[in-house]
C-alpha positions as CSV (number, residue, x, y, z in Angstrom):
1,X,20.5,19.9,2.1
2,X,23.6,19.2,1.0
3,X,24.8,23.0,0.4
4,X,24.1,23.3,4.6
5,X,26.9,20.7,5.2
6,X,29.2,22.4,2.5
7,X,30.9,24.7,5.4
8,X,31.9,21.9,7.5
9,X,33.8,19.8,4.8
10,X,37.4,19.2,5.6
11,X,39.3,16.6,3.8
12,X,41.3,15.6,7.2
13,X,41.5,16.2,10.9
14,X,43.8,19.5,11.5
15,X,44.7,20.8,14.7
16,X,45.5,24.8,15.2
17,X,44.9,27.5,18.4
18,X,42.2,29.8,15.9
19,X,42.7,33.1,14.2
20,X,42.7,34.7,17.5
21,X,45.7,33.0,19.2
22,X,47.8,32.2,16.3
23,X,49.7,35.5,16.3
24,X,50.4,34.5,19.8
25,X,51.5,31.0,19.5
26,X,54.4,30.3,20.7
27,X,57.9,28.5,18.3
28,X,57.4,25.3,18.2
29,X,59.9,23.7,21.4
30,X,61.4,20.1,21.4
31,X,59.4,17.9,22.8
32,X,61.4,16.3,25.8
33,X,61.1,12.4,26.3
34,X,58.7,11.5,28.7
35,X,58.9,9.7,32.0
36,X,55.0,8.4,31.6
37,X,53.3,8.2,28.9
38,X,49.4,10.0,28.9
39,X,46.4,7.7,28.5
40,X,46.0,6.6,24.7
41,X,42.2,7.3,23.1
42,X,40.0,4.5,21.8
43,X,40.1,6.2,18.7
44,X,42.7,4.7,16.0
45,X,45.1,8.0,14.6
46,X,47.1,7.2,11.5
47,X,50.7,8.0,11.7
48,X,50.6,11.4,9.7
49,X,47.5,11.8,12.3
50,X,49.9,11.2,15.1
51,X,52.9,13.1,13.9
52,X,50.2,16.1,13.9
53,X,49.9,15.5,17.8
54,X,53.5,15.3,18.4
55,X,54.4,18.1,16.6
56,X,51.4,20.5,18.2
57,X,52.5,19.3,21.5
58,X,55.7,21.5,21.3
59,X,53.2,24.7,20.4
60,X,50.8,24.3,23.3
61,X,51.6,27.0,25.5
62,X,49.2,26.5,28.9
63,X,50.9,30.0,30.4
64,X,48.7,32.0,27.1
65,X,45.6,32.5,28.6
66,X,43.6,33.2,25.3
67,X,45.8,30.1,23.8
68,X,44.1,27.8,26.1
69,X,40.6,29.3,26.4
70,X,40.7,28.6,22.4
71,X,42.3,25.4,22.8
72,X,40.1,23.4,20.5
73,X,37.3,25.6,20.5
74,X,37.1,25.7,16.5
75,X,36.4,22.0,16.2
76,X,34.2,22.1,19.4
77,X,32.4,25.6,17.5
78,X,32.0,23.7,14.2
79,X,30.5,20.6,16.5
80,X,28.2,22.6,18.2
81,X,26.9,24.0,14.3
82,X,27.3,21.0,12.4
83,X,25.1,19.2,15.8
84,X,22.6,22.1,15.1
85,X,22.1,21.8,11.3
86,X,21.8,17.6,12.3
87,X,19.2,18.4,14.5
88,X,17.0,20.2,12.5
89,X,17.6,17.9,9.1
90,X,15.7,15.4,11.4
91,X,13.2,17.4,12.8
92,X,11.8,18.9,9.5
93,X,11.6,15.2,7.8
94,X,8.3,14.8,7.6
95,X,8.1,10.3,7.6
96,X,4.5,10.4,9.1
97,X,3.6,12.1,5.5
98,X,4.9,8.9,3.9
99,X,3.4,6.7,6.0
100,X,0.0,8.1,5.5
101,X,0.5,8.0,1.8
102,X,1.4,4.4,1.8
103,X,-1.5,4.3,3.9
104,X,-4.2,6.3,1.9
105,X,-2.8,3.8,-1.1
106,X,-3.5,0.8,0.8
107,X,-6.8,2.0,1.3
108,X,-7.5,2.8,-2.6
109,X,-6.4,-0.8,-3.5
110,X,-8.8,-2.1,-1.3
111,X,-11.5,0.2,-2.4
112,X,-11.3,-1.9,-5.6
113,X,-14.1,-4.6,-5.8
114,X,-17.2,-5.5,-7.6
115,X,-20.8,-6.2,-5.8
116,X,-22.4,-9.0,-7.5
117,X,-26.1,-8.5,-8.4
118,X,-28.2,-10.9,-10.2
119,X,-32.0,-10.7,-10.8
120,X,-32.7,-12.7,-13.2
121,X,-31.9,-14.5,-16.7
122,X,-33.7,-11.7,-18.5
123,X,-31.2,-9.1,-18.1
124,X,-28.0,-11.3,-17.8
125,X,-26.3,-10.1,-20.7
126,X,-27.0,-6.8,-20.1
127,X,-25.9,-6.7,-16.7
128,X,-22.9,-8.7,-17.4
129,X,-21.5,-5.9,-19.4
130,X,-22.5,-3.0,-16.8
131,X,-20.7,-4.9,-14.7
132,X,-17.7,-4.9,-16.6
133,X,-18.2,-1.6,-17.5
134,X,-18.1,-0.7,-13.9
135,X,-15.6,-2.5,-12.9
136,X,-13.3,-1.1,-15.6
137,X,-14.7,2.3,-14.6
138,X,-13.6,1.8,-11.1
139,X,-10.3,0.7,-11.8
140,X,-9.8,3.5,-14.1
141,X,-10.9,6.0,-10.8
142,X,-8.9,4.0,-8.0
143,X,-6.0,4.0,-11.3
144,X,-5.8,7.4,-11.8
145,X,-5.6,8.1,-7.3
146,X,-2.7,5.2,-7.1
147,X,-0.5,6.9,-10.0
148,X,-1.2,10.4,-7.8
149,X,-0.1,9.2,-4.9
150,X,2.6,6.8,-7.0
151,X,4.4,9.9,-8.4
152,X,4.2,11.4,-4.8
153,X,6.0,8.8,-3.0
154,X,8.2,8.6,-6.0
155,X,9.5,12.2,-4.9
156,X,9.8,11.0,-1.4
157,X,11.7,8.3,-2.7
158,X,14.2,10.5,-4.2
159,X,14.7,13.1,-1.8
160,X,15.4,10.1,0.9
161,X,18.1,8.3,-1.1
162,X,19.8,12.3,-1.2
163,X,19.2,12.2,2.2
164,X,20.9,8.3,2.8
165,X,24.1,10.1,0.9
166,X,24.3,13.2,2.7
167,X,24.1,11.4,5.8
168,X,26.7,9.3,4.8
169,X,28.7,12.4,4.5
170,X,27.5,13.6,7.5
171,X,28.9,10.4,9.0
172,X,32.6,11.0,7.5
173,X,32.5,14.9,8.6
174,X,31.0,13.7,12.4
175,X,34.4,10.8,12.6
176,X,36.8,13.7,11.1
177,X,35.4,15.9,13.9
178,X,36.2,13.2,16.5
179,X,39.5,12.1,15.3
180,X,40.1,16.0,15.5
181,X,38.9,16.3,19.3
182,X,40.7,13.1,19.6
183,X,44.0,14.5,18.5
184,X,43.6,18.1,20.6
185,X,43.0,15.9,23.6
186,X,46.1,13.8,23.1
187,X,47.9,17.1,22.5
188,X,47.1,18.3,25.3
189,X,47.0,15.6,27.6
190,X,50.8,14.7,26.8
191,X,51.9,18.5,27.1
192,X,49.8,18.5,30.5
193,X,51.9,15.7,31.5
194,X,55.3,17.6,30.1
195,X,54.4,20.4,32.1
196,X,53.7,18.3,35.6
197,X,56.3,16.4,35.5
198,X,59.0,18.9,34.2
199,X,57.7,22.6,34.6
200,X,55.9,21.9,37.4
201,X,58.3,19.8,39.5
202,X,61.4,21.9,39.2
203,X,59.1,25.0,39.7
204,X,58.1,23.5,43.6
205,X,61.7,22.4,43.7
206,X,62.7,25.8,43.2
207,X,59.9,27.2,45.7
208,X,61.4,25.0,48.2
209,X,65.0,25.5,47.5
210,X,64.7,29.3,47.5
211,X,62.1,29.8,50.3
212,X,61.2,33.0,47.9
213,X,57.4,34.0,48.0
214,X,57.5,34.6,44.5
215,X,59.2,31.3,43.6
216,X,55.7,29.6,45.8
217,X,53.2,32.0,43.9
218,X,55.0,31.1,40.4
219,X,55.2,27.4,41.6
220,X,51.1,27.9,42.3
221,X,50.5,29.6,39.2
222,X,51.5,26.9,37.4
223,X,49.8,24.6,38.9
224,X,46.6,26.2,38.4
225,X,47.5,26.5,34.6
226,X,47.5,23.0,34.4
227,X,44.4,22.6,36.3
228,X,42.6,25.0,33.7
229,X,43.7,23.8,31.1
230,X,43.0,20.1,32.2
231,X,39.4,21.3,32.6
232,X,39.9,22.4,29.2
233,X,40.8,19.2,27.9
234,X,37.5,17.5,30.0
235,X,35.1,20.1,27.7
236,X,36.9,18.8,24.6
237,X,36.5,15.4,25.9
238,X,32.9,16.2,26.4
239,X,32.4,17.6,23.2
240,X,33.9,14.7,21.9
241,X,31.4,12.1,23.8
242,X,28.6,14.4,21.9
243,X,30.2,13.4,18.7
244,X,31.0,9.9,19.4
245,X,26.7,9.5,20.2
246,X,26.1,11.7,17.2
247,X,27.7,9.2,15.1
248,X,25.3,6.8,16.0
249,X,22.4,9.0,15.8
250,X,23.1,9.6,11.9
251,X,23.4,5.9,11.3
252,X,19.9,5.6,13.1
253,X,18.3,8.6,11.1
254,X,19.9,6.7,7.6
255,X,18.7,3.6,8.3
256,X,15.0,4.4,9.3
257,X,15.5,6.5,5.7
258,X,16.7,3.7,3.8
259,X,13.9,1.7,5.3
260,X,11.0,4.0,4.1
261,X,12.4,4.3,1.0
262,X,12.8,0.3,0.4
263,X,9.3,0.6,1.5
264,X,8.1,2.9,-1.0
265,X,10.4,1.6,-4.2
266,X,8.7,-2.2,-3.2
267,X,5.4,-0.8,-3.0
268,X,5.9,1.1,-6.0
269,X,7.6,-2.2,-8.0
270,X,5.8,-4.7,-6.2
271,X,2.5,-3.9,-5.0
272,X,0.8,-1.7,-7.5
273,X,2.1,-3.6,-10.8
274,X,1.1,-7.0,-8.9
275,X,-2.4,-4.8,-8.3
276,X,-2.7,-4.2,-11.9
277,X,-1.8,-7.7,-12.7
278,X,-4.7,-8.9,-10.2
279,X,-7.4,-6.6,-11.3
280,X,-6.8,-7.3,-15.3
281,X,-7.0,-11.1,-14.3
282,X,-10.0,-10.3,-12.4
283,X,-11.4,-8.6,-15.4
284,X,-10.4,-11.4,-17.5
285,X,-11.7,-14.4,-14.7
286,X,-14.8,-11.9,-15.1
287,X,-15.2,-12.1,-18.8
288,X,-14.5,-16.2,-18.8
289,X,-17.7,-16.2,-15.6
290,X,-19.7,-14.7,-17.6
291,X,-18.7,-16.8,-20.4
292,X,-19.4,-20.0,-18.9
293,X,-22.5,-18.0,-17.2
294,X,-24.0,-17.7,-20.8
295,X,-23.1,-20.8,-21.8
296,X,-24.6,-22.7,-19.1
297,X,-28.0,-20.3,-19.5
298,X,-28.3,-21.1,-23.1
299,X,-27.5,-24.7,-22.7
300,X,-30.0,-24.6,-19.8
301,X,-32.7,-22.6,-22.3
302,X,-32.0,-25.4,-24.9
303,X,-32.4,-28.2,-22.2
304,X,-35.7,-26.5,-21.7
305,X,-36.5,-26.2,-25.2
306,X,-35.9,-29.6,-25.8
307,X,-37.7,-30.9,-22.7
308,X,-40.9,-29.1,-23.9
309,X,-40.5,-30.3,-27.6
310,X,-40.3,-33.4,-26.5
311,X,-43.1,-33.4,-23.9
312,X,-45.1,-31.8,-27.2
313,X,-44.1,-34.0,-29.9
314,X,-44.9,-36.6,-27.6
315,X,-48.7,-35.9,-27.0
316,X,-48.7,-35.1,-31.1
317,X,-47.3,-38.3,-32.1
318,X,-49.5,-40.6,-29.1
319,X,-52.3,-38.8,-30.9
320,X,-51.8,-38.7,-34.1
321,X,-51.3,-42.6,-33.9
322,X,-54.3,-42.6,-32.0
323,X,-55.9,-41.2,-34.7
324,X,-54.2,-42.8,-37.6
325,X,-55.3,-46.3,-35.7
326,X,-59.0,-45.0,-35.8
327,X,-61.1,-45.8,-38.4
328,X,-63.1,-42.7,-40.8
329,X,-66.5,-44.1,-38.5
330,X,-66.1,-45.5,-35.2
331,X,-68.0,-48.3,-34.4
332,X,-70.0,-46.9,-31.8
333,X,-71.2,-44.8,-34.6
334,X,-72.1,-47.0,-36.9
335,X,-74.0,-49.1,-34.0
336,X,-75.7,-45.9,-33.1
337,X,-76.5,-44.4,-36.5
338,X,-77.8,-48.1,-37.0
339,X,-80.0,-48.5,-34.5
340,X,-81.1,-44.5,-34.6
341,X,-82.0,-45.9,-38.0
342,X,-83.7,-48.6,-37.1
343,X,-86.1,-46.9,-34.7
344,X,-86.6,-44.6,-37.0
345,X,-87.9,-47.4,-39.8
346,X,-89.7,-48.8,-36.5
347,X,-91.2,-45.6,-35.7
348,X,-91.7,-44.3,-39.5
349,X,-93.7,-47.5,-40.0
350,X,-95.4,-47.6,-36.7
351,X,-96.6,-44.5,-38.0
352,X,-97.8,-45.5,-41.7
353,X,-99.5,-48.0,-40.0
354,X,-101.5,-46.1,-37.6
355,X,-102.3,-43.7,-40.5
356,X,-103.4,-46.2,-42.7
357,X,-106.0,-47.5,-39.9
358,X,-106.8,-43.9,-39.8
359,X,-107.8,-43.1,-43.0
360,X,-109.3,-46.5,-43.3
361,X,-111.5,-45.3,-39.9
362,X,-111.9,-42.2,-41.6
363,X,-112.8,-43.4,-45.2
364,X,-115.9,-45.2,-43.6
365,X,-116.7,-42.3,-41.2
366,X,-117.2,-40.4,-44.6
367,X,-118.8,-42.6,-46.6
368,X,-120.7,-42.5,-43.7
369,X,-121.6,-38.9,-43.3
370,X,-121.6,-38.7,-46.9
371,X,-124.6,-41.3,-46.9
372,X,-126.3,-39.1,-44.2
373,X,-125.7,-35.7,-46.1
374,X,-127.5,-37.8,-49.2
375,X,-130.1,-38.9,-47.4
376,X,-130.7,-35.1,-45.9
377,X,-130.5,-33.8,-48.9
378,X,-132.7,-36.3,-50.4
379,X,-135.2,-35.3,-47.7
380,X,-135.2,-31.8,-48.3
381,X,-135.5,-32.2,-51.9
382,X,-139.1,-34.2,-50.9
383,X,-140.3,-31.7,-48.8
């Protein structure tokens, strides 16, 4: 960009009729004092600036036809170019390309988080470091986009501070081309004023002295000269408006540039180191969660532990005192063992008894049938 403007570069305002009308330019001529004095431009001239004016006053020549038709028309040429090359420096910046970067980068910071999932105590551990395995994996990803884009708008960033100091070049080359429009106007509006108030008067005094046709037509001539070449002046003054807006227009085009590239160098300096700052505290607030997470399950687990110890050394020691209080044979025992034994003796006995009356019943009911079986036997014995 900056090779484009290279043609336009001139150190200071210079004023001169072009290559075409130079050869026909007239001696300089001495600048007669004036009766009124032409309006003065806003613009400030230094006095080299100003001795310039004075000194092309005595070369302006409004009887050359080519001189005036070329009156200015360099500077006004090198305008209209210099406007051109202005024009389409801000028509082929591209901002709404940087603005969707910082955009899209935006949106990859934000893409940055970590879904919480827990099922259980089980699988705590092991889902703690997935998780931190993911979220490391996803910074790495969103990482590895933002220094993408990061590099890109880095370029941007460059080629927009280039730009901020061509303009302000630009800026310098658009005042030099005013100040230059400024000074052919000022020529040329204090000749224009030589020429109506000198030429011009003592032409139409000479018309009317003479009475001569030709005196009248000469008389007219000249007063259309200075009516063409005040029109001339008007275009220079036009052309000179065009640089005067222009001027602004470069300060507007270097400030919106400065703007997106403070934008770019704070997001770049600010926003993604302070995102890398966040997301390794996150990681680190992450690691201390499940830190405390851990700690509180095993403390919790212990608590547990220790509740059902408790609840079981409890029902140990109750019985085990229970049982150390007991005697080897409970009482009840002994009572029933006793008096199982007893009816047994009652019974045993009971029984003896009986079978003593028994055998005693049965001792006679065989000495009994013995007697009989004698006595039968006896009787057979007879017979």
């Amino acid at each position: 960009m900056a090779d484009e403007f290279k043609e336009f570069e001139e150190s200071v305002p210079t004023l001169s009729f072009g290559a075409a009308a130079e050869a026909e330019a007239p001696a300089p001529e001495p600048v007669a004092e004036e009766k009124k004095e032409p309006e003065i431009q806003a613009v400030q001239l230094s006095e080299e600036e100003m001795k310039q004016v004075e000194a092309f006053v005595g070369q302006i020549d409004i009887k050359n036809s080519q001189a005036v038709m070329n009156y200015g028309a360099g500077t006004q040429k090198k305008m209209a170019d210099f406007s051109e090359k202005a024009i389409e420096n801000v028509r082929t910046k591209d901002m709404g390309e940087v603005g969707d970067m910082i955009a899209g980068l935006v949106t990859e910071l934000k893409n940055f988080d970590i879904e919480e999932d827990d099922n259980g105590i089980m699988s705590f551990f092991k889902k703690s470091a997935n998780k931190v395995n993911g979220m490391k994996a996803k910074y790495a990803k969103v990482e590895a986009n933002v220094e993408t884009i990061s590099a890109e708008l880095e370029r941007h960033e460059q080629q927009l501070m280039k730009d901020v100091a061509i303009l302000d070049n630009m800026y310098a080359l658009n005042l030099n081309y005013y100040k230059e429009l400024s000074m052919y106007i000022l020529a040329g509006k204090k000749k224009l004023a030589l020429v109506r108030e000198n030429d011009l008067v003592e032409a139409q005094k000479k018309a009317e002295q003479s009475g001569l046709p030709e005196d009248a037509q000469a008389a007219k001539d000249l007063a259309s000269l200075c009516d063409r070449f005040e029109k001339k002046i008007y275009d220079l003054e036009l052309t000179r408006t065009i640089a005067m807006q222009t001027g602004p227009q470069i300060r507007m085009v270097q400030s919106a540039d400065t703007t997106m590239a403070e934008k770019i160098q704070s997001t770049i300096v600010n926003t993604i180191p302070l995102w890398k700052n966040q997301t390794v505290i996150a990681i680190g607030i992450e690691h201390s969660a499940q830190a405390a997470k851990a700690e509180r399950e095993v403390n919790e687990m212990t608590n547990q532990l220790l509740r059902k110890n408790a609840d079981a050394l409890k029902v140990a020691s109750v019985e085990s005192a229970k049982e150390a209080e007991r005697g080897i044979v409970d009482m009840e025992t002994l009572k029933h063992t006793n008096e199982t034994l007893i009816s047994t003796l009652d019974e045993v006995m009971k029984i003896q008894t009986e079978g003593k009356e028994r055998r005693r019943t049965a001792e006679a009911e065989l000495s009994q049938i013995e007697g009989q079986l004698r006595e039968k036997l006896l009787q057979a014995a007879k017979a």
